[in-house]
N, C-alpha and C positions, 0 to 999 in steps of 0.2 A: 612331392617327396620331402621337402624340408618342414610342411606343414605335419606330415606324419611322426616324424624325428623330436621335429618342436611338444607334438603331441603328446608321445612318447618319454622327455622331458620333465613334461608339465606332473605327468602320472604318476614320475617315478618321485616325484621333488613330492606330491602328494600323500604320497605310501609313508615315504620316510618320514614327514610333516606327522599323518596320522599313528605310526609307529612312537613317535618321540611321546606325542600326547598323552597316548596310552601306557605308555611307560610311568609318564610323569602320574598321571591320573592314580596306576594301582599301583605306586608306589607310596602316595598318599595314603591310602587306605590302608596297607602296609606300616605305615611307619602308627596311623591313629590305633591300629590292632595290636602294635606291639605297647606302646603308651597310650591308652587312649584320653589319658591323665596332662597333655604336651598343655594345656591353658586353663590349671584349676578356677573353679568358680566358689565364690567365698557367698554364704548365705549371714547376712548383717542379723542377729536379732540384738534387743535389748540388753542382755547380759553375756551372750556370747557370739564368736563369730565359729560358722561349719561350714567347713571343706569334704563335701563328697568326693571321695574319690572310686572309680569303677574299675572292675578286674581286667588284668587283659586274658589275651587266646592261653597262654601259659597258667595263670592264676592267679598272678604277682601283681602286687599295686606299686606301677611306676607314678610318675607324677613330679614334673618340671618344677626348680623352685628357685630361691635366690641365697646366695654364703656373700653376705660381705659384697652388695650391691651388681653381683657376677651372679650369671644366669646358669643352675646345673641342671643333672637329673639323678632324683633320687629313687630308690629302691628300697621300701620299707621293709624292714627285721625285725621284729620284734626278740627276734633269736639274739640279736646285737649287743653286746651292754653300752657300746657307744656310736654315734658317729663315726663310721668308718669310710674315711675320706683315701681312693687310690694316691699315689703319689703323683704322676702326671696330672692328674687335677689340683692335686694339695699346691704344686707348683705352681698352677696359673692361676689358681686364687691367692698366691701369695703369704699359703699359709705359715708359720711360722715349727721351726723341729725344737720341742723339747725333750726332757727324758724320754730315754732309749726302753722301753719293755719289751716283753711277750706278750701273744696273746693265742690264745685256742682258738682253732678255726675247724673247719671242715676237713681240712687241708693240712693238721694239723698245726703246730706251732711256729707263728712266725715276729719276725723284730718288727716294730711298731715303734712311732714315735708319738709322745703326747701331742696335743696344738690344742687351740682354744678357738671356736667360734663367733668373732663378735654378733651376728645378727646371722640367725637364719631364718627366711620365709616361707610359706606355703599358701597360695593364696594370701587371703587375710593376715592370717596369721604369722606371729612374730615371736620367737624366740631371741632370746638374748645369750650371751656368755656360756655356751655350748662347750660340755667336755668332745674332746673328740679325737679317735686318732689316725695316723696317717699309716698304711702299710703300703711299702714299697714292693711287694709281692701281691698284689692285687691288681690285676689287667684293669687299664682304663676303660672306665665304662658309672656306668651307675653311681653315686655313694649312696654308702648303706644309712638308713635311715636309723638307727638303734635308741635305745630307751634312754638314752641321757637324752635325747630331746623329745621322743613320744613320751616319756615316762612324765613331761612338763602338762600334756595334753590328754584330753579323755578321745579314746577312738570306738570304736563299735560297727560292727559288720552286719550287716543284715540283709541276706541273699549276694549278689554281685558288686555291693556297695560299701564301702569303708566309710566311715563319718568320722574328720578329724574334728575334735573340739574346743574352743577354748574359750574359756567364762572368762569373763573381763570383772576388775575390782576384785 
């Protein structure tokens, strides 16, 4: 009887063991589907450095990068004219509130604060002194990647692949 109980036990501590696994497992897969961009790879050549980056399930090129030695995730716009950094981020990057503006959005018009980027990365690649601004009505998530810093870089799409670029010298 107790050997059955124990057995019984053993099966159930099993299920749940294999339950969590599986959880954990296509959750992974999950999250690479949503960003499959989470650990860009920098191709070194001679005069420049390229960052491929691929679509996700949606169509959108995410892709993990660094503001000021802190780890985000950015959401490239080309629709963007700047850096658009949420505010609960701009916070823990410590970014600083300048002039108070507008700005047009989807969502129409909302207050926006200037800030300056000292360094931003993507892979290889390094951007310096980045216009950028903070909207406090922007849900924490993403920052948007916009042309004040793509506008530094050459990109190009070609089927499911984005190539950032940046020629050195």
């Amino acid at each position: 009887m107790d050997s059955t109980r124990a057995g019984q036990g053993m099966m159930t501590i099993a299920v749940i063991l294999g339950m969590a696994m599986l959880t954990w497992y296509f959750g992974g897969v999950e999250e690479k589907q949503r960003n499959p961009n989470a650990d860009p790879q920098s191709l070194i050549h001679l005069n420049s450095v390229e960052v491929p980056l691929k679509r996700n399930r949606l169509g959108h090129y995410l892709v993990n990068g660094i503001i000021n030695g802190r780890e985000v995730e950015f959401l490239l716009d080309t629709g963007a004219t700047d850096v658009v950094v949420p505010e609960t981020t701009a916070k823990r990057l410590g970014l600083a509130y300048g002039r108070r503006g507008q700005a047009m959005t989807a969502n129409g018009a909302v207050t926006v604060y200037q800030t300056r980027i000292d360094e931003l990365q993507i892979g290889e690649i390094k951007l310096y002194n980045i216009t950028a601004s903070i909207n406090p009505a922007m849900s924490s998530g993403a920052i948007l990647l916009g042309m004040s810093a793509l506008g530094q870089i050459e990109f190009s799409q070609q089927g499911n692949t984005l190539t950032l670029r940046q020629h050195s010298g």
